[in-house]
C-alpha positions as CSV (number, residue, x, y, z in Angstrom):
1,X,11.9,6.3,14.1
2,X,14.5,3.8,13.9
3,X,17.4,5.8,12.2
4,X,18.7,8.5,13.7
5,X,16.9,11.6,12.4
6,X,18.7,14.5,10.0
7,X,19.0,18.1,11.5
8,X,15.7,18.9,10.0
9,X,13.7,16.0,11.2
10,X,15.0,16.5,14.8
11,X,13.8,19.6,14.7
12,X,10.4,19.1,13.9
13,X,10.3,16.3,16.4
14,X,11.3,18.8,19.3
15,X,9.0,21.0,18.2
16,X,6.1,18.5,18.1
17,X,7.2,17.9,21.6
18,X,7.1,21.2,22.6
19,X,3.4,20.9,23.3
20,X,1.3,19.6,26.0
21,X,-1.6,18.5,24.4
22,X,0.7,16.1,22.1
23,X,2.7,15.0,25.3
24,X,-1.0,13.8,26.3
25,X,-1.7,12.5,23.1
26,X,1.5,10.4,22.6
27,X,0.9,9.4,26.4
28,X,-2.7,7.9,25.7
29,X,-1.1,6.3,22.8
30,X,1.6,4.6,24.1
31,X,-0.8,1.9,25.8
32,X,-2.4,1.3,22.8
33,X,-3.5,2.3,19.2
34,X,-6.8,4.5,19.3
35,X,-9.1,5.7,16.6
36,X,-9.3,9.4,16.6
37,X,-13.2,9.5,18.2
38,X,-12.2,7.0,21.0
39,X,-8.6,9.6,21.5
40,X,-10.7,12.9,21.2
41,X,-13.0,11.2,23.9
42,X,-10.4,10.2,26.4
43,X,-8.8,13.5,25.9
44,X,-12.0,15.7,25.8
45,X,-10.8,17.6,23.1
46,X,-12.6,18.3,19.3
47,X,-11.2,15.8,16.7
48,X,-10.4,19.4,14.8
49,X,-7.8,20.5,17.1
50,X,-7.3,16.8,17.5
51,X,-6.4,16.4,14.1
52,X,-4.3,19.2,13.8
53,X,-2.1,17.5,16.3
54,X,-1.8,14.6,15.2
55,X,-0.8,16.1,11.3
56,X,2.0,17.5,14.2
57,X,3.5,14.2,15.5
58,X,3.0,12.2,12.3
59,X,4.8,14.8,10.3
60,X,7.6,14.3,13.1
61,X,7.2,10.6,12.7
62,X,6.6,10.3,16.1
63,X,3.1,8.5,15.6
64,X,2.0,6.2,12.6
65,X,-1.5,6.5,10.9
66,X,-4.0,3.9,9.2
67,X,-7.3,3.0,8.8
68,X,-9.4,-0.2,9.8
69,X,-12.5,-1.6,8.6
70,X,-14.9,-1.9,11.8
71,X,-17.0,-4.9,11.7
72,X,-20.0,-2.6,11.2
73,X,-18.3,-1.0,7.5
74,X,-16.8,2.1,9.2
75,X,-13.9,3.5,7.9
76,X,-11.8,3.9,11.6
77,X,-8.1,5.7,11.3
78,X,-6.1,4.5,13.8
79,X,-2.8,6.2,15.5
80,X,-0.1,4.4,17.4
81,X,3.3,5.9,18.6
82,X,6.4,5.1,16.3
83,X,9.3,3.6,17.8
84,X,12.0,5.8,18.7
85,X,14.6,6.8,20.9
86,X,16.9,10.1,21.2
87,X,19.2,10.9,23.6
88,X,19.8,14.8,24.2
89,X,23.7,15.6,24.5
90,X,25.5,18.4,23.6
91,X,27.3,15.6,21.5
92,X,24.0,15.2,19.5
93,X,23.4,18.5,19.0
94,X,27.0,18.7,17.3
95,X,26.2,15.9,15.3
96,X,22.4,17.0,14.8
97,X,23.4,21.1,13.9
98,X,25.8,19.5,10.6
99,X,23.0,17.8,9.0
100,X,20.7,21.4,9.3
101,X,19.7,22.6,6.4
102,X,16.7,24.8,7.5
103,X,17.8,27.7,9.4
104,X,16.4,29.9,12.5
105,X,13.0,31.3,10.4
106,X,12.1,27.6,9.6
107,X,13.3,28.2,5.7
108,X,15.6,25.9,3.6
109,X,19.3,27.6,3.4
């Protein structure tokens, strides 16, 4: 995440955060990209609930997706961490709240 984020998309990033499953997750992948069998493995979790945190961090654009041909044919999706940094001031938070356009239910204004 390169530009600073809107109201909205800081809001799904801290809420992607929020969880410690995808603090592990962004942890393992911040050596490294990792295919999601070789993640699930390291974090001895099912690639279900894997997956279903990963839709979590790329929808906060806090990770980055694709897939890879293996040299055997295998059709391997890869995740690495997106580069960002945010700072958490009550400064930003003025700044973040004007740009808001969901409100405390999670619905568009």
């Amino acid at each position: 995440m390169t530009a600073k984020p809107s109201g909205d998309q800081y809001v799904l990033m801290l809420n992607a955060l929020a969880n410690p499953i995808r603090l592990r997750i962004l942890a393992a992948l911040s050596a490294d990209k990792l295919y999601v069998s070789e993640l699930a493995r390291e974090l001895r979790m099912s690639r279900p609930l894997l997956h279903m945190h990963l839709q979590k961090l790329e929808s906060a654009g806090l990770i980055i997706g694709h897939h890879e041909v293996s040299s055997d044919g295998k059709a391997l999706r890869y995740y690495q961490v997106a580069p960002f940094h945010e700072e958490l001031s009550p400064q930003r938070i003025s700044e973040i709240v004007k740009s808001l356009t969901i409100n405390e239910m999670g619905k568009e204004r």
